[in-house]
LOGU-654303 format. One line per field, with one value per atom (N, C-alpha, C): x, z, y; residue in three letters. Coordinates in steps of 0.02 Angstrom, whole numbers, plus 50000, padded with zeros to 5 digits. Example, Ala and Ser with C-alpha at 12.3 -4.5 7.8 and 13.67 -1.06 7.14 Angstrom:
// LOGU-654303
east: (50660 / 50615 / 50660 / 50642 / 50684 / 50645) $
up: (50390 / 50390 / 50390 / 50354 / 50357 / 50394) $
north: (49716 / 49775 / 49835 / 49888 / 49947 / 50002) $
aa: (ALA / ALA / ALA / SER / SER / SER) $
// end
This chain:
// LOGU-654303
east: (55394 / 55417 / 55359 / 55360 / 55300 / 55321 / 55292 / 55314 / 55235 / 55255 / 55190 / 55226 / 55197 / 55208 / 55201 / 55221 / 55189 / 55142 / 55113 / 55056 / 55075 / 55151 / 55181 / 55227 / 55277 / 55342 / 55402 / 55362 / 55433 / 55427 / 55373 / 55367 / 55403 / 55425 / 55462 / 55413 / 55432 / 55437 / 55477 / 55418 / 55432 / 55436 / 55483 / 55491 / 55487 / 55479 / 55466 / 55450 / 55491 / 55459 / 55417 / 55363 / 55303 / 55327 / 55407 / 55431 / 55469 / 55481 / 55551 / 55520 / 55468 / 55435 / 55483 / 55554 / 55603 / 55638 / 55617 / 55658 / 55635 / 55636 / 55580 / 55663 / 55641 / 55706 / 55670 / 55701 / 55635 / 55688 / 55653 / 55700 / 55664 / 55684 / 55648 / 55601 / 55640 / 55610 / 55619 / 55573 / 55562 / 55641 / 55669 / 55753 / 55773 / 55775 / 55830 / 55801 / 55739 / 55717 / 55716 / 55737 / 55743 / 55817 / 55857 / 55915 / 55927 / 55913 / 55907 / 55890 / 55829 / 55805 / 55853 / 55890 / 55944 / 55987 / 56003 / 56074 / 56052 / 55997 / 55970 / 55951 / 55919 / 55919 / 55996 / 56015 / 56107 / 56120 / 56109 / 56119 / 56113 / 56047 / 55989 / 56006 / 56006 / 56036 / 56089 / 56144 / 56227 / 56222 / 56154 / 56169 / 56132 / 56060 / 56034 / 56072 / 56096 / 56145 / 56212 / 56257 / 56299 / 56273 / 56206 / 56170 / 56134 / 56136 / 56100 / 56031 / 55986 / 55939 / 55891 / 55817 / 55784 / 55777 / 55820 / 55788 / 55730 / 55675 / 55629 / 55599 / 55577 / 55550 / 55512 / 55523 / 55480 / 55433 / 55389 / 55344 / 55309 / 55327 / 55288 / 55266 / 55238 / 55189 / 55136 / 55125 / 55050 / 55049 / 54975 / 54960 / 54944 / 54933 / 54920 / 54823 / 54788 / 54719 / 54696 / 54646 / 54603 / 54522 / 54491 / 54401 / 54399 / 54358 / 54330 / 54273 / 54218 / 54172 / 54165 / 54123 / 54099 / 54023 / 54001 / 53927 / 53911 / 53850 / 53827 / 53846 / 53847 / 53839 / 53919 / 53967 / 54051 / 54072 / 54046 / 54071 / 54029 / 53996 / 53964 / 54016 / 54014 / 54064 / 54126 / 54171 / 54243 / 54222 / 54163 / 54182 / 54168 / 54152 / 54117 / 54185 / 54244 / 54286 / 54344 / 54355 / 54388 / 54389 / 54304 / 54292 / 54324 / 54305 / 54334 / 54386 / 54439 / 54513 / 54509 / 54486 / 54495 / 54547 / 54530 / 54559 / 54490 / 54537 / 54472 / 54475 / 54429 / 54413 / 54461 / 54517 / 54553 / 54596 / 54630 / 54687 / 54692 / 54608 / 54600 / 54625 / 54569 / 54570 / 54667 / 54678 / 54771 / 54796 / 54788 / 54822 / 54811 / 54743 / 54729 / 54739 / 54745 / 54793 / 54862 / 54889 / 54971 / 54999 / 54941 / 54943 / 54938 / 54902 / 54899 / 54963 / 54973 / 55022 / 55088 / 55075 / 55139 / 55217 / 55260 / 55337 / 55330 / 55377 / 55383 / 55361 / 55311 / 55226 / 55249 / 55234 / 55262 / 55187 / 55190 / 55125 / 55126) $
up: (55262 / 55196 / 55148 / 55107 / 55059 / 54992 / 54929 / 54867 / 54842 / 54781 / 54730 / 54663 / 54608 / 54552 / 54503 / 54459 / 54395 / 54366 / 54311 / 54280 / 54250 / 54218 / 54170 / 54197 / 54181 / 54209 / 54181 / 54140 / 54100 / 54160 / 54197 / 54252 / 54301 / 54339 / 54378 / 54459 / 54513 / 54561 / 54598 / 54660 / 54683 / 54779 / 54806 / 54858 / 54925 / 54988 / 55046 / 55110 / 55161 / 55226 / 55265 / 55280 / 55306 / 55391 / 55423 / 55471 / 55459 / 55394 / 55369 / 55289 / 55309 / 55261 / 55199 / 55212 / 55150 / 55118 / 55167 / 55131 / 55062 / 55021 / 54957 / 54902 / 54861 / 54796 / 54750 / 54695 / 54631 / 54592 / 54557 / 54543 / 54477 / 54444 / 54372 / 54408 / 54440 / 54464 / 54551 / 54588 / 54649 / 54697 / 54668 / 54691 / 54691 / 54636 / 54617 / 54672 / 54662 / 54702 / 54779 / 54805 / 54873 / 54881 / 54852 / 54855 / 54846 / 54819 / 54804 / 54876 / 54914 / 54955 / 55042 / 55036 / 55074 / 55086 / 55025 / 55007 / 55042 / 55046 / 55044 / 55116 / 55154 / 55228 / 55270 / 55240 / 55264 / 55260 / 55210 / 55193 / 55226 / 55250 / 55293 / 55363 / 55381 / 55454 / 55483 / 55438 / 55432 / 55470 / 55408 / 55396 / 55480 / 55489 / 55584 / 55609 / 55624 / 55663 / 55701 / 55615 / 55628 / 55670 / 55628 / 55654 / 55725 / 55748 / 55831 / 55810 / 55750 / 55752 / 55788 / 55760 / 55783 / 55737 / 55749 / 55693 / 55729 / 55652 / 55671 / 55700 / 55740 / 55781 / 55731 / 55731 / 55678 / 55683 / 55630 / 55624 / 55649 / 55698 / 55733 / 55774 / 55793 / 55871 / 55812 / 55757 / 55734 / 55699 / 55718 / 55670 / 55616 / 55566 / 55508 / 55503 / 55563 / 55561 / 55561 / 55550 / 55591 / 55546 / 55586 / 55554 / 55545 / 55493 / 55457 / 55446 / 55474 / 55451 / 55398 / 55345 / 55299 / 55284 / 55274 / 55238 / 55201 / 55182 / 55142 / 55056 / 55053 / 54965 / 54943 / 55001 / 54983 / 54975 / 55028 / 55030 / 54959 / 54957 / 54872 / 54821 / 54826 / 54768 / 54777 / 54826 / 54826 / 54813 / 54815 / 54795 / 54721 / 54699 / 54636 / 54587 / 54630 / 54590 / 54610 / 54646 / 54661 / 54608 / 54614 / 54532 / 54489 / 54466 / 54405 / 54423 / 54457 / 54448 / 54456 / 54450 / 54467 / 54518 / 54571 / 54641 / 54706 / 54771 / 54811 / 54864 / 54885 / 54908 / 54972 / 54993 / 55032 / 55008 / 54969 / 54933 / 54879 / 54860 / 54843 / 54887 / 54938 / 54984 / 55025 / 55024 / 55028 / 55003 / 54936 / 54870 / 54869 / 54878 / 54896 / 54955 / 54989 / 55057 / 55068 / 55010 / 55019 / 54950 / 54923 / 54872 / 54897 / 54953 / 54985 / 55036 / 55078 / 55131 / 55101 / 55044 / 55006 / 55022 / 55008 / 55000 / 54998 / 55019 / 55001 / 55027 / 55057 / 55083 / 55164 / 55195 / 55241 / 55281 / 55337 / 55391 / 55428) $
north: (54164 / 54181 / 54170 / 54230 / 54214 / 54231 / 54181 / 54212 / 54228 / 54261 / 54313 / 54278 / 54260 / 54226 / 54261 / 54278 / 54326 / 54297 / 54328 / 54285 / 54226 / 54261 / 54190 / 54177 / 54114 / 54093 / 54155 / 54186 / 54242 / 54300 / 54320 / 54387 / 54341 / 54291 / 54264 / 54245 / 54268 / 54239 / 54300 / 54340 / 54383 / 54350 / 54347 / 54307 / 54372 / 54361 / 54407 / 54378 / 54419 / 54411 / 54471 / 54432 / 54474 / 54528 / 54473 / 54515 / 54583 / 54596 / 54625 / 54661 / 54715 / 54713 / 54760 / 54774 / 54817 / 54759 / 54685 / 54630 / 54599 / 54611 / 54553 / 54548 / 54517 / 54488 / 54453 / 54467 / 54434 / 54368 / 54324 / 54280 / 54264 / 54200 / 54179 / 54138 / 54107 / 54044 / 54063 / 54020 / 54020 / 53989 / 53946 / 53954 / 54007 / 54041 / 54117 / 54157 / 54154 / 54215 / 54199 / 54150 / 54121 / 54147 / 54131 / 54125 / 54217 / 54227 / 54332 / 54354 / 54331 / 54346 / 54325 / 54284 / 54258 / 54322 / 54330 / 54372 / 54445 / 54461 / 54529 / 54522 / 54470 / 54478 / 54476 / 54437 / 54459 / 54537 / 54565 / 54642 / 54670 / 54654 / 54707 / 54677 / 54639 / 54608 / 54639 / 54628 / 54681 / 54726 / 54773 / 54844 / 54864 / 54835 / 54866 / 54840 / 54792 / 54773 / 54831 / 54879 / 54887 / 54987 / 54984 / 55044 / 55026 / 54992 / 54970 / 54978 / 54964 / 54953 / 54883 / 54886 / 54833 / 54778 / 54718 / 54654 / 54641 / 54611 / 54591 / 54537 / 54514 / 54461 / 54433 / 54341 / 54306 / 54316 / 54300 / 54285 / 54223 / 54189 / 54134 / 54132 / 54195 / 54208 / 54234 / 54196 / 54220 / 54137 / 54123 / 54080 / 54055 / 54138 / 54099 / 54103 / 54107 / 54124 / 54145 / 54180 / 54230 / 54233 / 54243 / 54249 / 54333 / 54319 / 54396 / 54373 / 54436 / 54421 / 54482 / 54470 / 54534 / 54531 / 54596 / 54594 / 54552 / 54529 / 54464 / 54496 / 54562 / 54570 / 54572 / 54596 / 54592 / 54517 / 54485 / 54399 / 54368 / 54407 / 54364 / 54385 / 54457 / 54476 / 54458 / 54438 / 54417 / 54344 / 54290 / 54226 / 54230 / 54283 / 54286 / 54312 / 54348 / 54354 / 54296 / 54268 / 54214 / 54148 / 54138 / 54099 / 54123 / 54172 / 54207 / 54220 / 54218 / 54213 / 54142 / 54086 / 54027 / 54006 / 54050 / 54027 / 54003 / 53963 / 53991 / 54051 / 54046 / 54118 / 54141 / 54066 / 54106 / 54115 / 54085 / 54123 / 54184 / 54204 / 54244 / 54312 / 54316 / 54373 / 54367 / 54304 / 54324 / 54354 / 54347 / 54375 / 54468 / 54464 / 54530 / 54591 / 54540 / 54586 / 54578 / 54521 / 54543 / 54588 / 54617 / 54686 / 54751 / 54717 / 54789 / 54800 / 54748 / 54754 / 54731 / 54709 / 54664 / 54709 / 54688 / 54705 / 54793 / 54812 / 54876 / 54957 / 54911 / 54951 / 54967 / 55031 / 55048 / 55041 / 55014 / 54999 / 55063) $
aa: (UNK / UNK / UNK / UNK / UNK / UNK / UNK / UNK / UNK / UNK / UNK / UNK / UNK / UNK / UNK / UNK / UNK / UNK / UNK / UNK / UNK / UNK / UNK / UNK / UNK / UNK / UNK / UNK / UNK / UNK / UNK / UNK / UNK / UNK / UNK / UNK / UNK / UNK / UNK / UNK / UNK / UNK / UNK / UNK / UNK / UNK / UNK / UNK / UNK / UNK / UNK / UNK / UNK / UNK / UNK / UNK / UNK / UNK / UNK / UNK / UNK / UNK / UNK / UNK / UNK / UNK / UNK / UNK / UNK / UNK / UNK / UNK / UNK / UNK / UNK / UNK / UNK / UNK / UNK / UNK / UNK / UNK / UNK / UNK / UNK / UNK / UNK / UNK / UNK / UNK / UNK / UNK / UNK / UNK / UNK / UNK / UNK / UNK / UNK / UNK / UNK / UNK / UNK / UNK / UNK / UNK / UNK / UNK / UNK / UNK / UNK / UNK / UNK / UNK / UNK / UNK / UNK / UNK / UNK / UNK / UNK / UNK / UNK / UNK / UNK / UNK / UNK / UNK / UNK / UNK / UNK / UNK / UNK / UNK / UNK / UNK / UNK / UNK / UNK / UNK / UNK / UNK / UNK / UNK / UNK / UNK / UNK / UNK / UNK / UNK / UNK / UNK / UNK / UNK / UNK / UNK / UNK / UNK / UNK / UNK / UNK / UNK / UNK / UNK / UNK / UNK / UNK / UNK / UNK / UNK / UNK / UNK / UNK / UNK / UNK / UNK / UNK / UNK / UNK / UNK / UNK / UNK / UNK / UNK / UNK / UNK / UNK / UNK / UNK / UNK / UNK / UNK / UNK / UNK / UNK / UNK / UNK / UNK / UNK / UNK / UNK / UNK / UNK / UNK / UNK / UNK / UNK / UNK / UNK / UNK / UNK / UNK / UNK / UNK / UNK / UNK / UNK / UNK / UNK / UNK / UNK / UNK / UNK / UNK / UNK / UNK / UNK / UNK / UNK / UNK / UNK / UNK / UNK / UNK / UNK / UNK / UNK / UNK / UNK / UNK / UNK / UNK / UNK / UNK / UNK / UNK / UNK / UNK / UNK / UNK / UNK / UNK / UNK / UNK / UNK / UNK / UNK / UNK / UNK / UNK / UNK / UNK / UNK / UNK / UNK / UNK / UNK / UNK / UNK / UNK / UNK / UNK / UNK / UNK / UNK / UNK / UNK / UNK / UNK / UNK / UNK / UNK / UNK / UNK / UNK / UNK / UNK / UNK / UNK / UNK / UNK / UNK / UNK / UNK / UNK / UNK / UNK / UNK / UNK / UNK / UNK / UNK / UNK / UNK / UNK / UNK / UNK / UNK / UNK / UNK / UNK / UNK / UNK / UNK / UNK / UNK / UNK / UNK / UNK / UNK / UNK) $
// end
């Protein structure tokens, strides 16, 4: 399960699972939007279920790791914007590939 934060506490708390990528639910706060996100995998569970579809297999046959290597002038420029978002550079490049692959996004 992963959440995305708005900039401010007023954009809320966008919650998701990376197995179930039509599953996401937005909340104020990171409860609401947990609790949104509950309600909506029940939905979606129901609904393949009653269609003989495929639920998705967790997400725990991945660990969470993996090495990237990149060119020396990209890895400068992603720590260079990581500063300047005042993150570090792995939660930067997270942030940036769950924009791309984020909620919604068909693989």
């Amino acid at each position: 399960m992963s959440f995305e934060y708005g900039k401010s506490p007023s954009e809320g708390v966008l919650a998701y699972l990376a197995e179930w990528p039509d599953c996401f639910a937005a909340g104020r706060t990171r409860r609401e939007a947990l609790t949104e996100l509950e309600a909506t995998l029940g939905e979606l569970a129901a609904y393949r279920l009653r269609r003989g579809l495929e639920i998705p297999k967790p997400a725990e046959d991945f660990s969470g790791r993996f090495v990237l290597r990149l060119p020396k002038q990209l890895h400068r420029d992603v720590e260079r914007r990581a500063k300047s978002d005042g993150v570090s550079l792995n939660t930067w490049v997270t942030q940036a590939i769950a924009r791309e692959i984020g909620p919604g996004k068909k693989n």
